[in-house]
C-alpha positions, 0 to 999 in steps of 0.5 A: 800395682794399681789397686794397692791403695784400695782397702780389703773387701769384707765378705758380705754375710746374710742371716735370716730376721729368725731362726728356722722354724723346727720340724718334727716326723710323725711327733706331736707337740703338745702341752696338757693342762686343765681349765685352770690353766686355760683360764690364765692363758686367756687372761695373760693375753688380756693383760697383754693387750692392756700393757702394749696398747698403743694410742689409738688402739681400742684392744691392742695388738691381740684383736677381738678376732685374734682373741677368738682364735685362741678361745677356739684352739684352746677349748675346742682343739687342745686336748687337755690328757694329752695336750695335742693342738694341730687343727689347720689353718682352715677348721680355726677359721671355720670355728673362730668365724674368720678367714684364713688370713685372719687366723695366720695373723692371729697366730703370728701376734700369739706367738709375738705375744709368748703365749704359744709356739708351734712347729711344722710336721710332716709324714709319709706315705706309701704310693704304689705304681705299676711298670711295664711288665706289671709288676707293683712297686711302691715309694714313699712321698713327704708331705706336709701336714698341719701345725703342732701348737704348743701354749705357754703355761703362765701358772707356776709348776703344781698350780693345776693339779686340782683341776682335774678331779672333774676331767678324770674317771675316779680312782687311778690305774695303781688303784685298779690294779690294787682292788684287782689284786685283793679280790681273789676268787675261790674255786673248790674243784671236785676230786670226782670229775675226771679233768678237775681230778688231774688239775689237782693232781697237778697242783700237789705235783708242783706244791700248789695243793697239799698232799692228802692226809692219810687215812 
């Protein structure tokens, strides 16, 4: 045949430069943690930048603006109970005094740099429309909301656990729970009152108050 000789065809295959970027539904990313641990985050993008400065360079790869936006997201955005970061796009700029742009560069160096990640998160919404013959119908429609930050905690596991005696009210809920239960609150019902006369007689009925002492 005339195309024995040529060599077999190897099928092309195309993979994306990076993975697919996950997306979450009505789920928040977060991260919670306290000042301490908010520090080291501003610091170990200090110690970034000192390590991959390249000649020429007066800050490295994560600029003053870059680092402006991190200082907002993580001390104006970030919760620090819950952990939850998802300000847009837009409310970075406007906190950080930069421009859109600025803050989808800053992101992309922050997250080259292993100091956050983030996810896509999306809902839905109900939207009602009327037919022909008037009746309602409703649909639901996906829409895309901003991003969920998550930071990466540079300091070991129990590192943080003194920071947050300032944050948190005194005392824990076990706490509340406990004084509740030794604080027990005497009431002295009067046999001659007609309705607290039948909740004593309710209360010998099941046990709860001993039976009178014969006379």
């Amino acid at each position: 045949m005339l195309f024995n000789d040529l060599p077999p065809i190897t099928p092309l295959t195309c993979e994306s430069p990076r993975p697919a970027r996950e997306k979450v539904f009505r789920r928040v990313l977060g991260s919670p943690f306290g000042r301490k641990t908010k520090k080291a985050i501003m610091r170990n993008a200090e110690l970034y930048n000192a390590k991959n400065k390249k000649q020429g360079q007066h800050h490295g790869p994560i600029t003053p603006a870059f680092q402006r936006v991190l200082s907002v997201m993580l001390w104006k955005f970030h919760n620090t109970r819950t952990g939850y970061c998802f300000p847009s796009y837009e409310t970075i700029a406007a906190a950080a005094k930069c421009c859109r742009d600025t803050v989808y560069e800053a992101i992309k160096a922050l997250e080259a740099a292993d100091i956050l990640t983030w996810v896509n998160r999306f809902d839905k919404i109900p939207i009602q429309c009327r037919g022909a013959f008037g009746r309602v119908f409703t649909f639901w429609k996906y829409v895309t909301l901003s991003n969920a930050y998550c930071f990466r905690d540079p300091l070991p596991c129990g590192m943080e656990s003194d920071s947050y005696a300032s944050e948190n009210p005194p005392g824990t809920l076990n706490q509340k729970l406990s004084d509740t239960k030794d604080s027990v609150k005497i009431v002295v019902l009067d046999p001659e009152i007609s309705w607290q006369s039948a909740l004593i007689g309710l209360g010998r009925a099941c046990g709860a108050i001993p039976a009178a002492a014969a006379v």
